[in-house]
C-alpha angles and dihedrals in degrees: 000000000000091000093055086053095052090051093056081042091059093029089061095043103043118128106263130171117248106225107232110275123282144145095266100059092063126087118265120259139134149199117226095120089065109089105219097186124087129189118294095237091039097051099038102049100351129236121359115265133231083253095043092053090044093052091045090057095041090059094049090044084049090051087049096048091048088052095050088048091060100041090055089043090055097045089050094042084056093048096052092052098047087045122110101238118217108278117259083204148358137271123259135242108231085237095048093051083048087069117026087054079065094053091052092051091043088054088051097053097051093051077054098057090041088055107048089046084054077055096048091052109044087057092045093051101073078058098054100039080052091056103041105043089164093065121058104206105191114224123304081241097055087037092067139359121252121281111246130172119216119218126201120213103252080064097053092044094050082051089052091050101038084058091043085056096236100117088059097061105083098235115140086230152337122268127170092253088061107137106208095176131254087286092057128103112269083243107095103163130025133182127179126192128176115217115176110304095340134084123215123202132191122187122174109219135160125260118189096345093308123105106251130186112229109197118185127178121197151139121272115219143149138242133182087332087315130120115237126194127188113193115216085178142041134173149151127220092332099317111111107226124201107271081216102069087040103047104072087045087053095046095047093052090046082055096050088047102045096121079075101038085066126125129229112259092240087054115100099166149006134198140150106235139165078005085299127102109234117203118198135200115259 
């Protein structure tokens, strides 16, 4: 027994050469169970400071502000169209459009007539300065001023109604909850007013299904024989709306619709004027 002991002893601690160091005379082991990769930010510019987690608050308190902005902008945009503005005029009576329709009409007749006797004497005057030499009449134009007719706005506006066939109907007046029927004109309320030289219109349609008020402001004119309008407001329901993304809409749909902008032949000129719209002789 103890010689077998002494053998081992001598065997283990013999002299023996060490190969030169390499992997392979090392035990084997590995390291897959460390995780070598740390967190991107951590790693890159380290914690988050005091003044990185304050910006970052401030930026989602500023998103949420911005939200919020545009929520309550929509919801106001939607209740000022859906808003009544403040009439430019009030309604009519049915017996009042009756007659001031015919007031209208009278007014026009008479600027006819005036018309067609300027006619009358401007072709009868080469005859006359021929026969009386002695005399030297100046022209029927110097000699007096062009007939015009001035029309007030509940004139205009019975006229208005009367076309839009809402004076016919033998209601005792208009409201914005008038029902013309699926035949009659999208239009289902009007007002005119004259101030100064601009005219003001109001006409109650449907968008999307809801009753809306559609005011527009503008200048009257004329050009060859042909009504002009040229609009300085614009708005619907009671929200104002920029005159420049209106006004080549407007103007293409005049165009489309020139045959009713036309003047009567007898018509020289139109203008509103001292909130009344003045219509001259040719």
């Amino acid at each position: 027994m103890l010689l077998e002991l002494l053998q081992r002893k001598v065997k283990n601690t013999g002299t023996r050469v060490s190969a030169p160091h390499d992997r392979n005379s090392y035990p084997d082991c590995h390291f897959g169970h460390l995780n070598l990769v740390s967190p991107p930010t951590y790693y890159k510019t380290g914690p988050l400071t005091r003044a990185d987690r304050l910006r970052v608050a401030m930026k989602f308190k500023l998103d949420r502000i911005i939200s919020i902005a545009t929520l309550l902008a929509s919801l106001l945009a939607i209740f000022l169209v859906l808003k009544k503005p403040t009439p430019v005029a009030q309604p009519q009576a049915s017996a009042a459009i009756t007659a001031n329709a015919q007031s209208f009409d009278q007014k026009l007749a008479q600027l006819e007539q005036a018309s067609q006797q300027s006619q009358v004497s401007a072709r009868d005057y080469p005859q006359t300065s021929q026969s009386q030499p002695s005399q030297q009449p100046t022209a029927p134009g110097a000699q007096t001023p062009k007939a015009e007719v001035h029309i007030s706005s509940d004139e205009i506006g019975a006229v208005i109604a009367q076309s839009l066939g809402e004076a016919g109907s033998g209601a005792a007046g208009l409201s914005p909850d008038s029902n013309l029927g699926s035949g009659a004109p999208t239009i289902k309320d009007q007002r005119v007013s004259f101030d100064g030289d601009v005219v003001h219109g109001q006409f109650l349609t449907q968008i999307a299904g809801k009753d809306v008020w559609v005011t527009v402001s503008g200048h009257l004119g004329q050009k060859d024989g042909y009504a002009t309008f040229e609009p300085t407001e614009f708005k619907v329901g009671d929200l104002n709306v920029p005159v420049s993304l209106v006004n080549p809409a407007l103007q293409k749909k005049l165009a489309e619709e020139r045959d009713r902008m036309k003047l009567p032949d007898f018509v020289g000129d139109v203008k509103v004027q001292n909130s009344e719209l003045v219509m001259q002789e040719k």
